[in-house]
MIBA-691796 format. One record per residue (C-alpha): residue in one letter; residue number from 1; x, y, z. Coordinates in steps of 0.05 Angstrom, whole numbers, padded with zeros to 5 digits. Each point is the difference from the previous one (the first is absolute). Layout:
N
(site 'A' NUM (X Y Z)) ...
***
This chain:
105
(site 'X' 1 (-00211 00092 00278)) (site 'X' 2 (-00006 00065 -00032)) (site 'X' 3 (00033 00030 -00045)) (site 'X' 4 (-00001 00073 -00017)) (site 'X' 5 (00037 00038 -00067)) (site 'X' 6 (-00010 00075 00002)) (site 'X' 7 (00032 00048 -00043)) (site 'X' 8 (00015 00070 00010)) (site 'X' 9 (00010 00056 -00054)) (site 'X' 10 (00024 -00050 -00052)) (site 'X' 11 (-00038 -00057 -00042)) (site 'X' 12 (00016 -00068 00007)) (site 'X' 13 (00002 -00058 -00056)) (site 'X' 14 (-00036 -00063 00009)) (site 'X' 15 (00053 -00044 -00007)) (site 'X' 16 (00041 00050 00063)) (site 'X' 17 (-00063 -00021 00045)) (site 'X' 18 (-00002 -00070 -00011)) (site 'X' 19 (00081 00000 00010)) (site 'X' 20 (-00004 00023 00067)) (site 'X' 21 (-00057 -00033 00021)) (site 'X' 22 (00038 -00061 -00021)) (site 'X' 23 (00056 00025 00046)) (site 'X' 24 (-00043 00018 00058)) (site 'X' 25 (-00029 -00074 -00007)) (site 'X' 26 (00065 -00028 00004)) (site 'X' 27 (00027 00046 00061)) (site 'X' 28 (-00068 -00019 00042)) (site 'X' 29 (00018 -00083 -00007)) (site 'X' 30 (00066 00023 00039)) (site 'X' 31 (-00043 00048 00059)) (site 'X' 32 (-00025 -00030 00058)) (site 'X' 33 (-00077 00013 -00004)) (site 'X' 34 (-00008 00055 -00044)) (site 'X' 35 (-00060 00039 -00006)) (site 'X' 36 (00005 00057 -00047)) (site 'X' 37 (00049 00029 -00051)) (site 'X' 38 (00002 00058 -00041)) (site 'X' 39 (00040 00028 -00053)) (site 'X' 40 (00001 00072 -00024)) (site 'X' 41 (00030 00029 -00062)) (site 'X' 42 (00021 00072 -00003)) (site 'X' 43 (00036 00046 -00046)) (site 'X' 44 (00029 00069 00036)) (site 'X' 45 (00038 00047 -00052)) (site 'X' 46 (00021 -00057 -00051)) (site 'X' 47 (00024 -00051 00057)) (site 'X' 48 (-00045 -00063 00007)) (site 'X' 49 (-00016 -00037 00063)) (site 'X' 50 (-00031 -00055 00029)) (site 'X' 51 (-00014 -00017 00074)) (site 'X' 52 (-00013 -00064 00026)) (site 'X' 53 (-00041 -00013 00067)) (site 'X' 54 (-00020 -00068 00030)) (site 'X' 55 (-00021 00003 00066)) (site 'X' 56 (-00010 -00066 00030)) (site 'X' 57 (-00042 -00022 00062)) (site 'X' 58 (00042 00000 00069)) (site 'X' 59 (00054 00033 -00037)) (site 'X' 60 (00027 00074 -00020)) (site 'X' 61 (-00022 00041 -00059)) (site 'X' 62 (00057 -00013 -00051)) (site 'X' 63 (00015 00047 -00044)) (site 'X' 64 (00052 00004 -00063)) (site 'X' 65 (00005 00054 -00050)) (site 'X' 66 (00042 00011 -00063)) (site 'X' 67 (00012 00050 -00048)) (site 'X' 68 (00021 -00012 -00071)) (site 'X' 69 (00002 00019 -00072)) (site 'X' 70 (-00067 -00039 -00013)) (site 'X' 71 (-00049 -00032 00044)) (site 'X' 72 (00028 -00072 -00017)) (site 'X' 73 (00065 00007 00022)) (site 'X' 74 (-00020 00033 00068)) (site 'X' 75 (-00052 -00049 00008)) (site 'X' 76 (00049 -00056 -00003)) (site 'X' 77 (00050 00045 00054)) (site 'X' 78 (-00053 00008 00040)) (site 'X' 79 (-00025 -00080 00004)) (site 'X' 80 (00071 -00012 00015)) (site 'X' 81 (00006 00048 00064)) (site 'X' 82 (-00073 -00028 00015)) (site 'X' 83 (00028 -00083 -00001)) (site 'X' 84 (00065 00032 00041)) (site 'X' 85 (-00055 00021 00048)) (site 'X' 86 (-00049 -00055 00004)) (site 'X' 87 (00067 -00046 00004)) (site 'X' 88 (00024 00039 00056)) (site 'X' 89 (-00064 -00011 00049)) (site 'X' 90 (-00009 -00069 -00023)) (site 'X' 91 (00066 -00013 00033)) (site 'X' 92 (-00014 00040 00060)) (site 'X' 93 (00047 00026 00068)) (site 'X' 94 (00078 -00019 -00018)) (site 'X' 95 (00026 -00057 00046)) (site 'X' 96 (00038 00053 00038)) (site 'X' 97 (-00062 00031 00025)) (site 'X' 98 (-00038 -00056 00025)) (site 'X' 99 (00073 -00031 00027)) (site 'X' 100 (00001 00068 00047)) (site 'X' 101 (-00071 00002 00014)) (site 'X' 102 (00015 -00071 00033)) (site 'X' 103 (00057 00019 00035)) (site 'X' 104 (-00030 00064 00032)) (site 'X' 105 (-00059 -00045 00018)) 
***
């Protein structure tokens, strides 16, 4: 899988690439067939942000973004709302659905 860091307007430290790649390894074990992931750092005015973007085969684009102080802290918000998401279509249609979809059948 690949994985791509990018940073916009604002330098990055070594040790804040291997973090999230770290992170981004860790949120692909969860994915169903993943097939590329990027992260990209930005700075706009003073505010730092990070977006996150795994798109996995068969599956939607997902997409999480933070804001924060520093890029660590909204790099950790944004794997959070990424797992949220990746949890979320692992579990797939609520019961509800698929109990109506039957009935209407």
């Amino acid at each position: 899988m690949r994985v791509t860091i990018t940073q916009r307007h604002c330098e990055i430290p070594d040790a804040l690439r291997e973090r999230a790649r770290d992170l981004v390894t860790r949120l692909v074990k969860v994915a169903r067939r993943p097939q590329t992931a990027q992260v990209i750092f930005s700075e706009d005015h003073g505010a730092a942000a990070v977006e996150l973007r795994l798109h996995a085969g068969r599956g939607p684009l997902l997409v999480a973004t933070s804001e924060g102080t520093d890029h660590r802290s909204a790099l950790d918000r944004a794997a959070a709302r990424l797992r949220r998401q990746i949890e979320k279509t692992r579990r797939g249609a609520p019961a509800r659905r698929r109990a109506a979809a039957r009935e209407s059948a």
